[in-house]
C-alpha positions as CSV (number, residue, x, y, z in Angstrom):
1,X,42.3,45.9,223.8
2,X,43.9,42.3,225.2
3,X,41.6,39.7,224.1
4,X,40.6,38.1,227.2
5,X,40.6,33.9,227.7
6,X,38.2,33.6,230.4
7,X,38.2,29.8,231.4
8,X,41.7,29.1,230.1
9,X,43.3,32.3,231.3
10,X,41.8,31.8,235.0
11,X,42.5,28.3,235.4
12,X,46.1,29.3,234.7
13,X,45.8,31.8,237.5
14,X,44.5,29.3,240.1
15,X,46.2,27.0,242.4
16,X,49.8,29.3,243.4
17,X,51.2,29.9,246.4
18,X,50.6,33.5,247.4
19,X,51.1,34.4,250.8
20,X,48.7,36.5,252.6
21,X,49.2,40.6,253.4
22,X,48.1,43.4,255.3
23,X,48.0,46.0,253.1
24,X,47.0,49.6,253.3
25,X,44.4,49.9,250.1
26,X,44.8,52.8,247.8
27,X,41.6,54.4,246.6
28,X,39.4,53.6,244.3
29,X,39.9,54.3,240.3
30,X,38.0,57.7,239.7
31,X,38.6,57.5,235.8
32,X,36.5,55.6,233.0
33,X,38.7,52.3,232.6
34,X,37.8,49.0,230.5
35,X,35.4,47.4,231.8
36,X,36.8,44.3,234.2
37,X,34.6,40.5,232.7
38,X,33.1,38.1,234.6
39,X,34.8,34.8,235.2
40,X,32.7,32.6,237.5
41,X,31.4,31.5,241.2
42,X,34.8,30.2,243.1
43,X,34.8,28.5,246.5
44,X,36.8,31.1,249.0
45,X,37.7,28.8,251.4
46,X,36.6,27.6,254.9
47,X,37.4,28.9,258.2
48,X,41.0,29.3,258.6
49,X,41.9,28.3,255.3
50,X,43.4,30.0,252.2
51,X,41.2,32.4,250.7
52,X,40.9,32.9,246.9
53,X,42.1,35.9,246.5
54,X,44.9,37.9,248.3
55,X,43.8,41.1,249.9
56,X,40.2,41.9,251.6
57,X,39.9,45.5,251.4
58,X,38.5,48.3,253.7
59,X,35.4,49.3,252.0
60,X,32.1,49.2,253.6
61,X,30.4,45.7,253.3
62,X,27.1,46.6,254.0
63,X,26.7,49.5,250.6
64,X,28.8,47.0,248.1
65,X,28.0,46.8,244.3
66,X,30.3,45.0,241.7
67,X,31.1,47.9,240.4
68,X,31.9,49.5,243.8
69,X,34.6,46.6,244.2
70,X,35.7,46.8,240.8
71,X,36.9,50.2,241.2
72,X,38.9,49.7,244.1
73,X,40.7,47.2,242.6
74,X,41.4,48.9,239.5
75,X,43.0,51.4,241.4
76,X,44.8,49.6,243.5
77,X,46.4,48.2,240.2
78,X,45.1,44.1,240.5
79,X,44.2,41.9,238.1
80,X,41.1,40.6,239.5
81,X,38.2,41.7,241.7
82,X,36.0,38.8,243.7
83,X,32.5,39.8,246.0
84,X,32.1,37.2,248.3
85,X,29.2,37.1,251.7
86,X,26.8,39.6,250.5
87,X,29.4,42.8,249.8
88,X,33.0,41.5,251.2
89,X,35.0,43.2,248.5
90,X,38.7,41.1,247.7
91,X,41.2,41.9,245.0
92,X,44.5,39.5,243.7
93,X,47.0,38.3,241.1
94,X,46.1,34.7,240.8
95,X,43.1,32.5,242.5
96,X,43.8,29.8,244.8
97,X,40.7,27.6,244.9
98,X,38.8,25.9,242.8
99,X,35.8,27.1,240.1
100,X,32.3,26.2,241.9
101,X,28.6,25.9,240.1
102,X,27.6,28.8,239.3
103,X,24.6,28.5,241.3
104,X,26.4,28.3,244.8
105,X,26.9,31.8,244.6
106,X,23.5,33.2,244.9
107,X,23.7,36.0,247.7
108,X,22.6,39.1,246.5
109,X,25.3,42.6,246.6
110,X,24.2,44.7,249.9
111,X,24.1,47.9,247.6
112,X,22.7,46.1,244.7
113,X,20.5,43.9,245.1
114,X,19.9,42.5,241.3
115,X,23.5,41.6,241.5
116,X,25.3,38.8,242.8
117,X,28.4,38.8,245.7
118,X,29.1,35.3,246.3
119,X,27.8,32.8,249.3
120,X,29.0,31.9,252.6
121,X,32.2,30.7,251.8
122,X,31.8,31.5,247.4
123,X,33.4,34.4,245.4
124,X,31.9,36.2,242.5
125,X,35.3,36.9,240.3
126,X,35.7,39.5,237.9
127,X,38.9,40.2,235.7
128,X,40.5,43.2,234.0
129,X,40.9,42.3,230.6
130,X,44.3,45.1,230.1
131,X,46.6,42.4,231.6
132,X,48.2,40.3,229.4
133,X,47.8,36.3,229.9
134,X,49.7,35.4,232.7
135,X,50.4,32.2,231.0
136,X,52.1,33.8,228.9
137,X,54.6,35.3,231.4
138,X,57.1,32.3,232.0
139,X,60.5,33.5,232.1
140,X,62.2,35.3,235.0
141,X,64.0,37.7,232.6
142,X,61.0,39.8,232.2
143,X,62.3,41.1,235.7
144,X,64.9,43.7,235.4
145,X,66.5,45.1,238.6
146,X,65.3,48.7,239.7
147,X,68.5,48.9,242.3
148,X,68.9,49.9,246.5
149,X,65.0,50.7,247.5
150,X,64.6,51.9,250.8
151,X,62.0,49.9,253.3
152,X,61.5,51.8,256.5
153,X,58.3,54.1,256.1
154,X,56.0,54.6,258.5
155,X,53.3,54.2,256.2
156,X,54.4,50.6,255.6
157,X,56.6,48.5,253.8
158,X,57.8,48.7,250.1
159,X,56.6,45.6,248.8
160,X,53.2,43.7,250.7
161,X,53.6,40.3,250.1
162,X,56.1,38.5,252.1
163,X,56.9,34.8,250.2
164,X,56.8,32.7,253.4
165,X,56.2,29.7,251.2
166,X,60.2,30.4,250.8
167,X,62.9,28.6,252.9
168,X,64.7,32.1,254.4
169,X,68.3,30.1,254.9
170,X,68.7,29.1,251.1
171,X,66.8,32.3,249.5
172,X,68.6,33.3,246.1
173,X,67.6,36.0,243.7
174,X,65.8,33.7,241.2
175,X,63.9,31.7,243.8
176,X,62.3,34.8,244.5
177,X,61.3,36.1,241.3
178,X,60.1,32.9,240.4
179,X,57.6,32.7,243.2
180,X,56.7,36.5,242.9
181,X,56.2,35.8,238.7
182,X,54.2,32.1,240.0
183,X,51.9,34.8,241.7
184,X,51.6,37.1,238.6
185,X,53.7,40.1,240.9
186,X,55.0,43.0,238.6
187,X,57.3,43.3,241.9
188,X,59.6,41.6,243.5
189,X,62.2,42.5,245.6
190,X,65.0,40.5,248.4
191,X,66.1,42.1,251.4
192,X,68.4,41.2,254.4
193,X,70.1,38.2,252.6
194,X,66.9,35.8,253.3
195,X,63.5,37.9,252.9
196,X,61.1,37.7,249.4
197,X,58.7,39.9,249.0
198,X,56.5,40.6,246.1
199,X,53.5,43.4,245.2
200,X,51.4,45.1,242.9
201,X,52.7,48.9,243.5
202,X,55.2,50.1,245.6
203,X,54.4,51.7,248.9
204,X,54.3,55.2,250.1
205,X,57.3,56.8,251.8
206,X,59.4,54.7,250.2
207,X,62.1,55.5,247.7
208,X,65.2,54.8,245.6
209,X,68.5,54.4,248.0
210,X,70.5,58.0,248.1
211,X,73.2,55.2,248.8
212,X,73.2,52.3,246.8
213,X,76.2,50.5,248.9
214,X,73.2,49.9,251.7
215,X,72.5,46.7,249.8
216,X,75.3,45.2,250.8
217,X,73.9,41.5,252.7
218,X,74.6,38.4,250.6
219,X,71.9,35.9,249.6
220,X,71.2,33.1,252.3
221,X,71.6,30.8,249.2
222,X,74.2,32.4,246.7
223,X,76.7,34.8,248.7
224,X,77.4,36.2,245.2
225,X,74.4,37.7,244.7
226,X,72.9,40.6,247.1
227,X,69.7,40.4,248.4
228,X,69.1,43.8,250.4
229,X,70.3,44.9,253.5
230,X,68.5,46.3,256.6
231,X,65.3,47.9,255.6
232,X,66.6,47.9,252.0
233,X,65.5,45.7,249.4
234,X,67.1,44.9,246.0
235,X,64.1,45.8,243.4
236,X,62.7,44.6,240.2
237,X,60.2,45.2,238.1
238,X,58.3,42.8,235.1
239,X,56.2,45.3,233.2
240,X,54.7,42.9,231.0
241,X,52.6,41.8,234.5
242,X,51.4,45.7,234.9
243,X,47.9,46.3,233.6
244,X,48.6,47.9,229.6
245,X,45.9,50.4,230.6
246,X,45.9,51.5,234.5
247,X,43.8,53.6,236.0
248,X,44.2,57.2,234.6
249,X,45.6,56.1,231.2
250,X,44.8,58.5,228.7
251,X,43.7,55.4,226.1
252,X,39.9,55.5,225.7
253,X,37.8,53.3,227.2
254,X,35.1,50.8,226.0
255,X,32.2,53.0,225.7
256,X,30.2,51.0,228.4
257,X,33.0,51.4,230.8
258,X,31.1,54.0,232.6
259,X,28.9,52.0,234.3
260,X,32.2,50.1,235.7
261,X,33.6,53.5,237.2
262,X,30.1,55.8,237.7
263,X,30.6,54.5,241.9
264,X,34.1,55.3,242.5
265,X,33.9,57.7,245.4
266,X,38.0,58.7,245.4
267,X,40.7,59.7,244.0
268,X,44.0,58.0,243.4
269,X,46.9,58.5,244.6
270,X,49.1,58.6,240.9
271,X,50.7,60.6,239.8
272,X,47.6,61.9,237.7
273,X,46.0,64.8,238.9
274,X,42.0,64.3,239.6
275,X,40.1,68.0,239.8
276,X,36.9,68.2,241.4
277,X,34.6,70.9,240.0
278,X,32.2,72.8,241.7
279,X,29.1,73.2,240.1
280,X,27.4,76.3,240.2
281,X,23.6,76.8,240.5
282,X,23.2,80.2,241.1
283,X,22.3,82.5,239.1
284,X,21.8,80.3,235.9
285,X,22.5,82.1,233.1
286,X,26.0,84.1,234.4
287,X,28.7,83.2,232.7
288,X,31.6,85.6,233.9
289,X,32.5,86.6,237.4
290,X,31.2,89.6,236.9
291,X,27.9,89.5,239.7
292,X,24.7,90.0,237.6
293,X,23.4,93.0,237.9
294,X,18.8,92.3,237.1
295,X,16.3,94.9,236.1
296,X,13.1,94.9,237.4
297,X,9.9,96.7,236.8
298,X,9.2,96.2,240.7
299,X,10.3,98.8,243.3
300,X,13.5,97.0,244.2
301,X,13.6,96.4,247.9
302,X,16.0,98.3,250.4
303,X,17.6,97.0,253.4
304,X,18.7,99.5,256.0
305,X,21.0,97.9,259.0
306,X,21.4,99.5,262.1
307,X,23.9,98.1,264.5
308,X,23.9,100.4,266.9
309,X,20.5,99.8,268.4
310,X,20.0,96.5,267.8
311,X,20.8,94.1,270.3
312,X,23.1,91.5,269.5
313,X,23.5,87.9,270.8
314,X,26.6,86.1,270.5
315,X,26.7,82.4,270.0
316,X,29.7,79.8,270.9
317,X,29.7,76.9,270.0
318,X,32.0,73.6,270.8
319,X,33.4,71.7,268.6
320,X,34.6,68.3,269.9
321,X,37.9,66.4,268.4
322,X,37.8,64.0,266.0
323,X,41.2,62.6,267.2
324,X,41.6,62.1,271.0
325,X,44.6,60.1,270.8
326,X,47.4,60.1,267.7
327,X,49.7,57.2,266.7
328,X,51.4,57.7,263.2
329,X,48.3,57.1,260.4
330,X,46.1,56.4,263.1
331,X,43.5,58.7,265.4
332,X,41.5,57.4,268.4
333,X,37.8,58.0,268.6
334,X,37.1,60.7,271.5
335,X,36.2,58.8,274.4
336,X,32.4,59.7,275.3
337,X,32.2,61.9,278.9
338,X,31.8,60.7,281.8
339,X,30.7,61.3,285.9
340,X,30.2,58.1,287.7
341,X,32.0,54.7,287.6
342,X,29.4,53.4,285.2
343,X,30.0,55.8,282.9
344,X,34.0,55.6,283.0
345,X,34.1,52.0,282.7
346,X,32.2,52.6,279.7
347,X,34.7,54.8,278.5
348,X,37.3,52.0,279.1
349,X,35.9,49.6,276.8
350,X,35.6,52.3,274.2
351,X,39.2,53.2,274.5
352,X,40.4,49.2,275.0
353,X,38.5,47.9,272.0
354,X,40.2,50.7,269.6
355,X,44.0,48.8,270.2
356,X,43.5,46.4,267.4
357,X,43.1,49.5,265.1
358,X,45.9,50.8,266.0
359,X,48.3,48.2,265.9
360,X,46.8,47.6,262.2
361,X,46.4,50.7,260.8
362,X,49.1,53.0,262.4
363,X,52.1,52.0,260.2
364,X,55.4,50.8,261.7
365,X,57.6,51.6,263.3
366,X,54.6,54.3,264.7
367,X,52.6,51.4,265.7
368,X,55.3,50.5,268.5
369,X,53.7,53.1,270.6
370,X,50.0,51.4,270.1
371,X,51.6,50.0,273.5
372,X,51.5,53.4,275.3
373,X,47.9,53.5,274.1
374,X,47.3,50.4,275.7
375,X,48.5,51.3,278.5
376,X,47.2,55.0,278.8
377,X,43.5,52.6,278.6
378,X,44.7,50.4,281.3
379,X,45.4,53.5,283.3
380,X,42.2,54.9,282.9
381,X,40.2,51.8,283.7
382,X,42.3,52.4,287.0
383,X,41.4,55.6,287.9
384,X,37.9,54.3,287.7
385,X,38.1,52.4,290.8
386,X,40.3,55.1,292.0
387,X,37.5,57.1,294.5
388,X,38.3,60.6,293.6
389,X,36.8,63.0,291.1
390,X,35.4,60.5,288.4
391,X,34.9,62.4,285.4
392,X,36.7,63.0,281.8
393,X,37.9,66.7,282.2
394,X,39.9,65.3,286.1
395,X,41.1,62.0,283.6
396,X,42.6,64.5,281.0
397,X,44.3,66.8,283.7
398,X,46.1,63.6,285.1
399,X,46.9,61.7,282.3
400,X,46.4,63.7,278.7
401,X,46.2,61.6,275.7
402,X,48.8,62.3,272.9
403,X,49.1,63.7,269.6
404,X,45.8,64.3,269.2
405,X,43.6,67.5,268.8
406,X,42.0,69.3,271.4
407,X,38.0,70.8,271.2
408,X,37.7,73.8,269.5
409,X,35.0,77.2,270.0
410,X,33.5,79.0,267.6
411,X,31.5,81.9,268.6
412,X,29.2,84.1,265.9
413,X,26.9,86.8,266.5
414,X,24.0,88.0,265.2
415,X,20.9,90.6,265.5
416,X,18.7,89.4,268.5
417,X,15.1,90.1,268.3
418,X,14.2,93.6,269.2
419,X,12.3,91.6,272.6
420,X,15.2,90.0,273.8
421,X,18.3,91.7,275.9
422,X,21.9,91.4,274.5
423,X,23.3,87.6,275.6
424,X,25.6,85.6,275.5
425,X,24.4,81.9,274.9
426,X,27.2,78.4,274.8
427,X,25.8,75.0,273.6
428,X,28.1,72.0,272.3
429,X,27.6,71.0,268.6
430,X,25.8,67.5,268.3
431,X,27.9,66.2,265.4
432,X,30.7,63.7,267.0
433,X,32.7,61.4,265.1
434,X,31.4,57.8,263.9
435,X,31.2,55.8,267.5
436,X,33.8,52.7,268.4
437,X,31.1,51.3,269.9
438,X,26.9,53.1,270.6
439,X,27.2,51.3,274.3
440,X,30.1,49.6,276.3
441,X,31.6,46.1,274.6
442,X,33.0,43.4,276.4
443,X,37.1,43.5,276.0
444,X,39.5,42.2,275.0
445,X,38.8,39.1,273.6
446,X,34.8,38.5,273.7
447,X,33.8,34.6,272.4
448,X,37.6,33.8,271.0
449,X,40.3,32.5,273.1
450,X,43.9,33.3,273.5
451,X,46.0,30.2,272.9
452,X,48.4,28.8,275.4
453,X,52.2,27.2,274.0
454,X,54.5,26.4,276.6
455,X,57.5,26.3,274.2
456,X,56.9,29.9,273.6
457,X,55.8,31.3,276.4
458,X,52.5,32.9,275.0
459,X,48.8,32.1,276.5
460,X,46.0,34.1,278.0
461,X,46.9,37.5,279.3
462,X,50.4,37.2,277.8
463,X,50.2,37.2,274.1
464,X,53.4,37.0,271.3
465,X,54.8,40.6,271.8
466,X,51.9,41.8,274.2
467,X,49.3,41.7,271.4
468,X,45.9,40.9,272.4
469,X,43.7,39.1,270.1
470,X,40.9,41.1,268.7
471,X,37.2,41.3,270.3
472,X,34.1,39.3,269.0
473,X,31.8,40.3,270.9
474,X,28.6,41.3,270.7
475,X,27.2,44.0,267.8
476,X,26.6,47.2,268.8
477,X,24.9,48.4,265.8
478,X,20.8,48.1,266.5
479,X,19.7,46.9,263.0
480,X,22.6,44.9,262.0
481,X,22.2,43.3,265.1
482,X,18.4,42.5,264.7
483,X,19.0,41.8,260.9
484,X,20.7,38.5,262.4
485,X,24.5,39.5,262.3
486,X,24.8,39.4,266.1
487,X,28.6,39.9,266.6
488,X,31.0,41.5,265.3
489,X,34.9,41.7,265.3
490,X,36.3,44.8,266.5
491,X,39.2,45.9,264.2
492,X,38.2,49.6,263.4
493,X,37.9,52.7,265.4
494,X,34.1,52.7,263.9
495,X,32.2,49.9,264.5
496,X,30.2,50.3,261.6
497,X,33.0,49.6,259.3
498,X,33.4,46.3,261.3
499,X,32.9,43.1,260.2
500,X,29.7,41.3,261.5
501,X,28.8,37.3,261.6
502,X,25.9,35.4,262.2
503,X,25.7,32.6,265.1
504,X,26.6,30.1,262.6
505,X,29.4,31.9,261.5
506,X,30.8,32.6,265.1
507,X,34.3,30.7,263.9
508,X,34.4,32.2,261.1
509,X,34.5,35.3,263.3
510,X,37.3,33.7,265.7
511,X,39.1,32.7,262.5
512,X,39.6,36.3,261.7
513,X,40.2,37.7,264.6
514,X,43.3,35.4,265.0
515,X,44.0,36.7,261.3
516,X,44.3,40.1,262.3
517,X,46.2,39.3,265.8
518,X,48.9,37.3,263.2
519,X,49.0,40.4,260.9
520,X,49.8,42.6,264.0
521,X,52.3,40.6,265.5
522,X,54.2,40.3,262.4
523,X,53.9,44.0,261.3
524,X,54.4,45.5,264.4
525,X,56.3,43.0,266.9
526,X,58.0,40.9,264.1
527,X,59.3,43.8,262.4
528,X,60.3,45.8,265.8
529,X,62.7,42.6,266.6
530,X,63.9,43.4,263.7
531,X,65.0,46.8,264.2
532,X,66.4,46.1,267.5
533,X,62.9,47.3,269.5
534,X,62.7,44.3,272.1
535,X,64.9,42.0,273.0
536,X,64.6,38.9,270.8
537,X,65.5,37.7,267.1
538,X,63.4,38.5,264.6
539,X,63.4,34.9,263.6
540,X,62.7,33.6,266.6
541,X,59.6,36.3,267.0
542,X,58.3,35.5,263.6
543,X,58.0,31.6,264.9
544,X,56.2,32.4,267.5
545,X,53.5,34.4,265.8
546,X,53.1,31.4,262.9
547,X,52.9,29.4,265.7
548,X,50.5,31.6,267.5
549,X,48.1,31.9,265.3
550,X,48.1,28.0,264.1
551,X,47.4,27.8,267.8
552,X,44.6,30.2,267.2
553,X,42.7,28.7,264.7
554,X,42.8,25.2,266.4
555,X,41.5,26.4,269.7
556,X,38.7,28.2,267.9
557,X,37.6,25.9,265.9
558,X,34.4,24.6,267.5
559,X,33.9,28.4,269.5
560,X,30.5,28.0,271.2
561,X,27.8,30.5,269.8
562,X,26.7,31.9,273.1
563,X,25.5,35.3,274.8
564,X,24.5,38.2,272.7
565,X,20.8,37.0,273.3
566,X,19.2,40.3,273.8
567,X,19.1,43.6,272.7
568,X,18.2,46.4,275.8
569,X,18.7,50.0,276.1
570,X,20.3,50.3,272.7
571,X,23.1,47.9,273.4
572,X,23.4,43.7,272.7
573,X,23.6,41.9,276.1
574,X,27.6,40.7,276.0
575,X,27.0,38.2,278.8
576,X,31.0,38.6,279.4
C-alpha cells in the first residue's frame, strides 16, 4: 500500500485554483477498497465563496454516514472525501481552504450519529491512501496525449472541469496541463483553440475521434500546437494521478476495509461487472433445482379447483406514470389531478418548480428543450384562468406532455366468495412517485432575487439565456420543516432530495441557488451559443452568466429571513 503523509501530503493539496463543476456523479464503489484516512476539520468557506472541495454530490443529506460519502467518492475515482453541515457529502483533487481546530467541526453525521460531518461552514476530510503524493507529481510530462476525443454527448461533456482561472486568448497546451496537474487532474484536455478542461474520469457517450483531422483549431497562444476543434478535445492522460487501486481492483484490501464499503448502495459503472445474487429462503436444505419432493406421516392435504362454478371477480388496477414529461436524462414528476382553479394552480407550481431540474440534470444539447417545458407550464397556468373544463384529463387532450409514459392497467382475477356475484371492480394503485412538492410552492424565485445589469440586458423576468433562478421557498417536507430547516431550494424533481436551510442560513440558501442558475446558464445557454443554438457568441454569453451570477451573490447577500412562519394543512405558509 502507498504510505500516506497526512499533514504534509494535504497541505500540499491545499490552496490551488480549481474551478468549480456540474458534474453528473457516478455511483458509489460496491467493492471492499482500502480504507480512505482521516485528515482533519477544514473551513469550507462562506457564503458565495470557494468551497474546499470541488464537487457536492447528489446523495441524500439527511441518511449520510462517513462511510456512505466515502464510497461515492471512491467510485467516482477522487482522491478525497469531505462531510460538511450535518451529512453534505463533497469529493476533490486538492483542498482550497485552510486546516481549522479540530473542534469547530462538531456536528454530528444525519445517519450516524457517533460520527462527525463538519459545522456550518467546516468539512470533515478524509483521503484515499492509493494515490500517490501529489507533491510528488511536478512535471508536465507525466501527461501523454490520448489523441481527437469527441465532446458532444448528451449525457455531458468529456472532461468536467473547465479552467476559467485561464486567459482563453493566450491558452497553449502546457498552460493547461500545468493548471489541470496544479489541481492533481489525471485529465486534461484543450478544445476549440482556447478552452482547458480537466477531470477525474471521462464522461459517458463520449469517445475516441473516428476522425482524427477534427482536431484541427490552433492554440489561442501557440498556432503550432492544436488544441481541439468543435466539440473535440485534444486528450491526455497522467496515470501516476489515478488511484493505484480503484474501485473494483482485484488487489486485496486492508482487512478493515469492510466497514469503509458495507453502505455502498450501487453499482459502478466500470467496466467491472457487479452480480447481485438472490438469496434463497425457501425450502432450506434444497440444493438442486430439482423441487423437493417431503414425506409425511400426515394424510397429505388435497386441493380440488373448480372453475366452472365458482364465481370469479376480476380486478384492474391503474398504474400511474412515473415520467409525465421527458427531456434527455431527465423525467418530470406527474402533475397531481386536478378539477377546480385551486387545484390547477397547484398543479402549476408543481410543474414550474421542476425547470431547474431539468435544465441541470437533462444533459445538453437535450436540455435546450427544458424551454418547451417551460413553456408547456406556462401554458398550463393559462388554461387555469381559461373558464372551460378545468381538469387534468381536458389539459392532456389540449396540450399533451412529451416523451414521457402514459398510465398503465393491470387487471387479475380471482375466485370470489361463493356469496358474492361475478364483478368487475377498478381502483387506482396508491403508490405515486416521490412528490416535487406535498402542497403548492411559491415560483419561481421565492426569498432570492434576480439581478438586474443594464450592460447585459438581464434582470427580473428576463434572465441570461431565459434561465430563471432557482426557488427558495418555503419547505414542504412536515418534519424537516418543524426540525427548524424552514426552506428549501428547489433543484430536484423530489423535494426530499432538496437541500434545506435554517433562517440563519437563508443566504447561504440564495448563494446556492445563484450557483445552480450559473451552472445552467453555462451548460445549457453557454454551450448552445456555442453550437449555433441562439443567436449570440459563446464568449459573449459566457460573460454574461459570470457576470450574472457575481450580480447574484451581491444582491443576495443580506436576503431578509421572512415568511415561512407557519405550518397549516400540511404545507409551510410561503407568504409569496
Amino acid at each position: 500500500m502507498v504510505a500516506f503523509k497526512s499533514l504534509s501530503a494535504i497541505a500540499a493539496l491545499s490552496f490551488v485554483n480549481t474551478a468549480q463543476a456540474w458534474y453528473n456523479d457516478l455511483p458509489s464503489c460496491l467493492a471492499p477498497f482500502e480504507p480512505f484516512v482521516y485528515s482533519g476539520c477544514y473551513d469550507n468557506g462562506q457564503p458565495g465563496q470557494k468551497e474546499a472541495l470541488s464537487l457536492r454530490s447528489d446523495l441524500d443529506q439527511n441518511n449520510m454516514t462517513v462511510e456512505t460519502c466515502v464510497a461515492h467518492c471512491k467510485g467516482n475515482n477522487y482522491r478525497l472525501a469531505g462531510l460538511s453541515y450535518y451529512g453534505v457529502c463533497y469529493c476533490g483533487q486538492t483542498v482550497s481552504t485552510a486546516l481549522l481546530p479540530e473542534e469547530q467541526c462538531s456536528f454530528p453525521c444525519s445517519g450516524d450519529s457517533s460520527e462527525t460531518c463538519g459545522g456550518d461552514t467546516e468539512i470533515n476530510i478524509y483521503m484515499d491512501p492509493t494515490f500517490k503524493c501529489l507533491e510528488e507529481q511536478n512535471d508536465i510530462s507525466e501527461y501523454s496525449p490520448v489523441g481527437c476525443w469527441t465532446d458532444e454527448s448528451s449525457q455531458g461533456k468529456a472532461l468536467f472541469y473547465r479552467q476559467d482561472n485561464l486567459d482563453s486568448k493566450t491558452l497553449t497546451t502546457e498552460k493547461c496541463l500545468k493548471s489541470c496537474l496544479k489541481g492533481g487532474f489525471p485529465f486534461a484536455g484543450t478544445e476549440y483553440g482556447g478552452e482547458c478542461y480537466c477531470g477525474v474520469v471521462i464522461g459517458n457517450g463520449t469517445s475516441l475521434a473516428t476522425d482524427p483531422s477534427t482536431c484541427n483549431v490552433p492554440c489561442n497562444g501557440n498556432k503550432g500546437e492544436t488544441c481541439g476543434g468543435p466539440g473535440r478535445l485534444s486528450l491526455y492522460v497522467a496515470t501516476d494521478l489515478q488511484s493505484l487501486e480503484p474501485c473494483g481492483d482485484d488487489s486485496p484490501p486492508d482487512s478493515s476495509s469492510s466497514s469503509s464499503s458495507s453502505s455502498s448502495v450501487a453499482t459502478t459503472t466500470t467496466t467491472t461487472a457487479v452480480t447481485t445474487t438472490p438469496v434463497v429462503t425457501y425450502p432450506a436444505t434444497t440444493t438442486t433445482t430439482t423441487p423437493a419432493i417431503t414425506t409425511t406421516t400426515t394424510r397429505p392435504v388435497t386441493t380440488t379447483t373448480t372453475t366452472t362454478t365458482a364465481p370469479v371477480c376480476t380486478s384492474t388496477s391503474v398504474i400511474p406514470s412515473t415520467c409525465e414529461y421527458k427531456v434527455g436524462r431527465w423525467c418530470s414528476n406527474p402533475l397531481p389531478d386536478w378539477t377546480d382553479k385551486k387545484g390547477c394552480l397547484a398543479a402549476y407550481a408543481s410543474c414550474a418548480i421542476q425547470s431547474a431540474s431539468c435544465f441541470l440534470k437533462a444533459g445538453f444539447p437535450e436540455a435546450l428543450r427544458c424551454f418547451e417545458y417551460k413553456e408547456w407550464c406556462i401554458k398550463q397556468n393559462k388554461y387555469c384562468y381559461s373558464g372551460g373544463s378545468c381538469n387534468k384529463s381536458d389539459w392532456h387532450h389540449q396540450s399533451p406532455p412529451k416523451g414521457g409514459d402514459y398510465p398503465t392497467t393491470q387487471t387479475t382475477t380471482y375466485p370470489c366468495p361463493t356469496t358474492v356475484t361475478t364483478k368487475t371492480t377498478t381502483k387506482a394503485t396508491t403508490t405515486t412517485p416521490a412528490p416535487t412538492a406535498s402542497c403548492p410552492v411559491a415560483y419561481p424565485t421565492g426569498i432570492c432575487q434576480q439581478p438586474s445589469n443594464r450592460w447585459y440586458g438581464y434582470g427580473p423576468g428576463n434572465p441570461v439565456g431565459g434561465i430563471e433562478l432557482p426557488a427558495v421557498t418555503c419547505n414542504n417536507i412536515k418534519n424537516d420543516y418543524y426540525a427548524g430547516n424552514v426552506f428549501k431550494l428547489y433543484t430536484e424533481k423530489d423535494s426530499h432530495k432538496c437541500r434545506s436551510y435554517t433562517r440563519p442560513k437563508c443566504s447561504n440558501a440564495c448563494s446556492d441557488a445563484c450557483k445552480a442558475q450559473f451552472q445552467q446558464c453555462e451548460s445549457v445557454y453557454t454551450e448552445g451559443c456555442k453550437a449555433g443554438r441562439f443567436n449570440r457568441h459563446w464568449n459573449d454569453a459566457d460573460k454574461a452568466c459570470k457576470a450574472q451570477y457575481k450580480d447574484c451573490l451581491g444582491v443576495n447577500k443580506w436576503v431578509k429571513d421572512t415568511g415561512c412562519n407557519t405550518w397549516y394543512d400540511g404545507c409551510a405558509s410561503t407568504g409569496y
